[in-house]
C-alpha positions in Angstrom: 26.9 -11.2 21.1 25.7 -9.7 17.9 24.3 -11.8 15.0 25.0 -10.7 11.4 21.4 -10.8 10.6 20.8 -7.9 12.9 22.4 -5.3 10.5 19.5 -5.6 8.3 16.6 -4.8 11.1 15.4 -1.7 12.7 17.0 -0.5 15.6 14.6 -0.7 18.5 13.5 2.8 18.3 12.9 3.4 14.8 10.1 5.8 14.5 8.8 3.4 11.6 8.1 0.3 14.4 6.3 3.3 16.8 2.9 1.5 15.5 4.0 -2.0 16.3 5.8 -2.1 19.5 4.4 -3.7 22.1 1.4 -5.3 19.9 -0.2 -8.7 19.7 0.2 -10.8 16.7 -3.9 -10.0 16.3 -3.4 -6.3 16.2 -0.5 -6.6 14.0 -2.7 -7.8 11.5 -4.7 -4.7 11.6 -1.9 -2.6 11.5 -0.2 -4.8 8.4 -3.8 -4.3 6.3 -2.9 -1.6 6.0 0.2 -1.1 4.6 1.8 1.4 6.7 4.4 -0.9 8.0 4.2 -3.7 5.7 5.2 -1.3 2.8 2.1 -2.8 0.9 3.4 -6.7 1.0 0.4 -7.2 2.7 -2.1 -6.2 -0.1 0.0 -8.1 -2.7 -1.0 -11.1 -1.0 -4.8 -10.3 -0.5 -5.5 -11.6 -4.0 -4.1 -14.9 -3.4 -5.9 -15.9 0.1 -9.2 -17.2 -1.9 -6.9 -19.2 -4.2 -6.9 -22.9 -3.2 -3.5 -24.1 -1.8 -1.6 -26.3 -4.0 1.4 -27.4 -2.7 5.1 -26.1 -1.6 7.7 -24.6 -4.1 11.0 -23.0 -3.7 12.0 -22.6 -7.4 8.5 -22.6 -8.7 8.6 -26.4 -9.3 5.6 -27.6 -6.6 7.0 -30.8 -4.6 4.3 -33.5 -4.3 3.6 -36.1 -1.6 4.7 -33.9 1.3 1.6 -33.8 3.2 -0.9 -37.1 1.8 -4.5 -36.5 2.2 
């Protein structure tokens, strides 16, 4: 059985995910720094890590009282 999602993925041996296959989630991390696989969405983000978290949004709205102090 085949989901439609898959359509949109790499087959399996894509020379692109040669650098990821078979890696931990902690050497992922070195290989998504950078940018290689990640197509540089990792370094968009980098900015944004010493930003203080603020709350949830999914139409740039933030919802409050989700998670109280």
């Amino acid at each position: 059985m085949s989901a439609p999602f898959r359509q949109y993925l790499f087959p399996h041996d894509h020379p692109r995910l040669a650098d990821i296959r078979g890696i931990d989630a902690y050497a992922y991390r070195e290989v998504a720094a950078g940018g290689g696989f990640t197509g540089g969405l990792v370094a968009g983000w980098r900015p944004l890590y010493a930003q203080p978290f603020r709350g949830v949004t999914s139409d740039g709205d933030l919802v409050s009282g989700l998670h109280p102090p």
